[in-house]
C-alpha positions as CSV (number, residue, x, y, z in Angstrom):
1,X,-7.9,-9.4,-1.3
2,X,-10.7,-7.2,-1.8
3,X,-12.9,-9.8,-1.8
4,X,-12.1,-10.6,2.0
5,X,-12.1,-6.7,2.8
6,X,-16.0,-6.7,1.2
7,X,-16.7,-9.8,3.0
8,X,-15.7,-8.3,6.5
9,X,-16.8,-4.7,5.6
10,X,-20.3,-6.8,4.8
11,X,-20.1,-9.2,8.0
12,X,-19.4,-5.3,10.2
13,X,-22.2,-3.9,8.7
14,X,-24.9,-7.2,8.9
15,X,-23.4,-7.6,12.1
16,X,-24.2,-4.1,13.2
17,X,-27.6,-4.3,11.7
18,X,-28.7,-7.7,13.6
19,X,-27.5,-6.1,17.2
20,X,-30.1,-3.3,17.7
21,X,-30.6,-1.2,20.9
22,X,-32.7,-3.1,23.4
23,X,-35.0,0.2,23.8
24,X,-35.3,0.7,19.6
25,X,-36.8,-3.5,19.5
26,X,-40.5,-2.0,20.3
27,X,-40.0,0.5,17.1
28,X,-39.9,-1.7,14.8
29,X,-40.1,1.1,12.0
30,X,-37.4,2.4,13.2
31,X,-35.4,-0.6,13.2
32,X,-36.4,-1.2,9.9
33,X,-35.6,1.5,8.4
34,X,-31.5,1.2,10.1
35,X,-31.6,-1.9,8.3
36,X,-31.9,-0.5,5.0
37,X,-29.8,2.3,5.5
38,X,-27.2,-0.3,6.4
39,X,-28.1,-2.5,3.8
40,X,-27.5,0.5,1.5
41,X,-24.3,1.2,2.5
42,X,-23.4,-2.3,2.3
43,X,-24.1,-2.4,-1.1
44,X,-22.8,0.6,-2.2
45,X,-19.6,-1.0,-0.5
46,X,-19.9,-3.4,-2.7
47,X,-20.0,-1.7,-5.5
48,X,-17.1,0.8,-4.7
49,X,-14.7,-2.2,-4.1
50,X,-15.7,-3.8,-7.3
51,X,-14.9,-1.0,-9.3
52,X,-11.7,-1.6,-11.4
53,X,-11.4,2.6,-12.8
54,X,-7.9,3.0,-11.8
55,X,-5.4,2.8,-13.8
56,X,-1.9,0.6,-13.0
57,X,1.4,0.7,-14.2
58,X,2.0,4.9,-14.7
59,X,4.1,5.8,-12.0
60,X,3.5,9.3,-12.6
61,X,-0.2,9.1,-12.6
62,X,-0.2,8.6,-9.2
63,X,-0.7,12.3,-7.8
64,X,-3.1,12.7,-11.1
65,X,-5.2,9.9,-9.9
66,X,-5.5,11.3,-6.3
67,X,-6.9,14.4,-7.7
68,X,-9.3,12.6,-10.2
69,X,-10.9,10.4,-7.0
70,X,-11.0,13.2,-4.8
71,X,-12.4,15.9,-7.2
72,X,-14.8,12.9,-8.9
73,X,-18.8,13.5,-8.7
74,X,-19.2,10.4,-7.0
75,X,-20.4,9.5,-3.2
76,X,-18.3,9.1,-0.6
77,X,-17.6,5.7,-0.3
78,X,-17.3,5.0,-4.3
79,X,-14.1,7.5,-3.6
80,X,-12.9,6.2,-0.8
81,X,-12.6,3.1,-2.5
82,X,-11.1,4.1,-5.1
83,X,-8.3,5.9,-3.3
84,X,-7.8,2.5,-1.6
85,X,-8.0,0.4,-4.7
86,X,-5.1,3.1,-5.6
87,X,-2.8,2.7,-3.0
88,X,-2.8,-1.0,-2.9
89,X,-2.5,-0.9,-6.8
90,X,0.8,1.0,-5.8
91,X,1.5,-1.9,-3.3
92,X,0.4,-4.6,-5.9
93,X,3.2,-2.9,-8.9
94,X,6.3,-2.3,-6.0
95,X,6.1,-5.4,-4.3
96,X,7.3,-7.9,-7.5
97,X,10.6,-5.8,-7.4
98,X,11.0,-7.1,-3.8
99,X,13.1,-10.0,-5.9
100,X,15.0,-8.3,-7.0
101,X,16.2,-5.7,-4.4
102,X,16.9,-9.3,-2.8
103,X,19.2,-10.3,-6.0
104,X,21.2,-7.1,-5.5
105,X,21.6,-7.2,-1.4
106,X,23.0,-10.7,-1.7
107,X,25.3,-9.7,-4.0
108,X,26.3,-6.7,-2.2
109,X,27.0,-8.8,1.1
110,X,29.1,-11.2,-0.8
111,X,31.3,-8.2,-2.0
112,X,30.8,-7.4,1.8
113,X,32.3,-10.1,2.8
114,X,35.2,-10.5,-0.3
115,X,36.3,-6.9,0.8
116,X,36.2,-8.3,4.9
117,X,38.3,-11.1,4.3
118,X,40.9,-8.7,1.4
119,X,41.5,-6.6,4.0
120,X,40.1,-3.6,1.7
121,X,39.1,-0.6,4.2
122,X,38.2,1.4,0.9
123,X,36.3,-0.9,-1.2
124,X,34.6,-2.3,2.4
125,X,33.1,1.4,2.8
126,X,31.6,1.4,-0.9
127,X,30.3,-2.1,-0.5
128,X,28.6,-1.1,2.8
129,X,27.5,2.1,1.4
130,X,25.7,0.6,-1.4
131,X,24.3,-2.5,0.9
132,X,22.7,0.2,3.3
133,X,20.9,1.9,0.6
134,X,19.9,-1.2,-0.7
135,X,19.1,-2.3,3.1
136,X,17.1,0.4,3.8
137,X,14.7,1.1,0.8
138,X,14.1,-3.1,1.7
139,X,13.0,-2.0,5.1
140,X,11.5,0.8,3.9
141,X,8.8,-1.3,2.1
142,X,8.4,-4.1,4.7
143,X,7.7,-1.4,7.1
144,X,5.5,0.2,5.1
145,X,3.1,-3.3,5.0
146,X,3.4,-4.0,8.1
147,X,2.2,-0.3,9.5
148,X,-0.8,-0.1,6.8
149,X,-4.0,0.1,8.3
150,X,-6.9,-0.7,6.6
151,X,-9.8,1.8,7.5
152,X,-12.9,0.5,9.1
153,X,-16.4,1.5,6.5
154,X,-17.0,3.6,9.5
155,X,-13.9,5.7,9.7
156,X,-14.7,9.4,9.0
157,X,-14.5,10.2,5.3
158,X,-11.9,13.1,5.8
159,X,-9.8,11.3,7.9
160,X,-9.4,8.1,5.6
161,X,-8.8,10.0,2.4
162,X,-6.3,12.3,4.8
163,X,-4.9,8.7,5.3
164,X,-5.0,7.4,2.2
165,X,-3.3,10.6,0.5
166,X,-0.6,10.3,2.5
167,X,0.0,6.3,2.4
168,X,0.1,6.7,-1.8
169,X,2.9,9.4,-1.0
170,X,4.8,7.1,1.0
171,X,4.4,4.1,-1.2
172,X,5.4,6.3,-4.6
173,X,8.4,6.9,-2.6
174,X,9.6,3.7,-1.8
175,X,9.3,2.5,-4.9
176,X,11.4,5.4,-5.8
177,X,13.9,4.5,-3.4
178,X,13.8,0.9,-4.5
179,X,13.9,1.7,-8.5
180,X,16.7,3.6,-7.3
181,X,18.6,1.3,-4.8
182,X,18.2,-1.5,-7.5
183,X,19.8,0.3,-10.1
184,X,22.9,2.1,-7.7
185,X,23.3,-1.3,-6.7
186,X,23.9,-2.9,-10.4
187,X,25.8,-0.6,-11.5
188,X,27.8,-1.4,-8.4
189,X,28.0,-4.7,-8.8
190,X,28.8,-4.2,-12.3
191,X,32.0,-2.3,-11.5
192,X,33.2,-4.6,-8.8
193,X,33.1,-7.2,-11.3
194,X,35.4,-5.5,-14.2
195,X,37.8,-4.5,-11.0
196,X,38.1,-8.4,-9.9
């Protein structure tokens, strides 16, 4: 994945470089010299995304983390990436339990349905209770993927870590709401079981 982002971040900025102001083609010092300075950034891109520094797998790290790339004595773009690389790791750990919040809303619409066809107005509720919090921490992630945007290299630097900050605060609590959907769900399940 980040290969492709450094690949389009690269192709933006050669891109950029090769489509120079008709009125700057007589300087050619000048145009030169926005060459490098794109070139530079380009590889300092580079760089940034192939950094591997973060940590996975502590979910309580997360917040410690933010404050260790943003308060880092590193440029800009090495800590923009690495708020990025962050995020998505968040993405990468709360996405395999996408399985099984799908295990436990099956189940739960079975019961669903067993407590339809019963006749069971009481046990109905609790099922459906249990299948919307289930339902919802589920939509809660897909939405979440869906309404990511991935910043541009030339999005302001306060605005993108702004961004970023508050993405990882969204993602840490969906995989909150999932842990927590998952395991309500269960234990459900679990019950409905020894009552059957």
């Amino acid at each position: 994945m980040y290969s492709k982002i450094l690949f389009f971040a690269c192709l933006f900025v050669l891109i950029g470089s090769s489509c120079t102001d008709p009125k700057a083609a007589d300087n050619s010092d000048a145009s030169t010299e926005q060459t490098e300075e794109k070139d530079a950034f380009a590889e300092e891109f580079k760089k940034a995304y192939d950094t591997e520094s973060i940590t996975k797998g502590d979910k309580s790290k997360g917040e410690a983390d933010y404050k260790a790339v943003v308060n880092a004595e590193e440029d800009d773009v090495t800590k923009r990436a690495k708020l990025y690389d962050l995020v998505m790791n968040r993405h990468d750990e709360v996405m395999p339990r996408m399985t099984e919040i799908t295990k436990v809303r099956r189940a739960l619409a079975v019961a669903m349905k067993d407590a339809e066809d019963s006749g069971n107005e009481e046990r109905l509720a609790k099922v459906k209770e249990k299948f919307d919090m289930v339902e919802n921490a589920n939509k809660g992630m897909w939405d979440w993927m869906h309404s990511f945007k991935h910043p541009a290299p030339t999005d302001p630097q306060d605005q993108v870590m702004e961004y970023l900050q508050a993405e990882l605060k969204k993602i840490n609590q969906i995989d909150s709401d999932i842990d927590n959907a998952i395991s309500e769900g269960n234990k459900f399940i679990s019950e409905l079981q020894v009552i059957q």
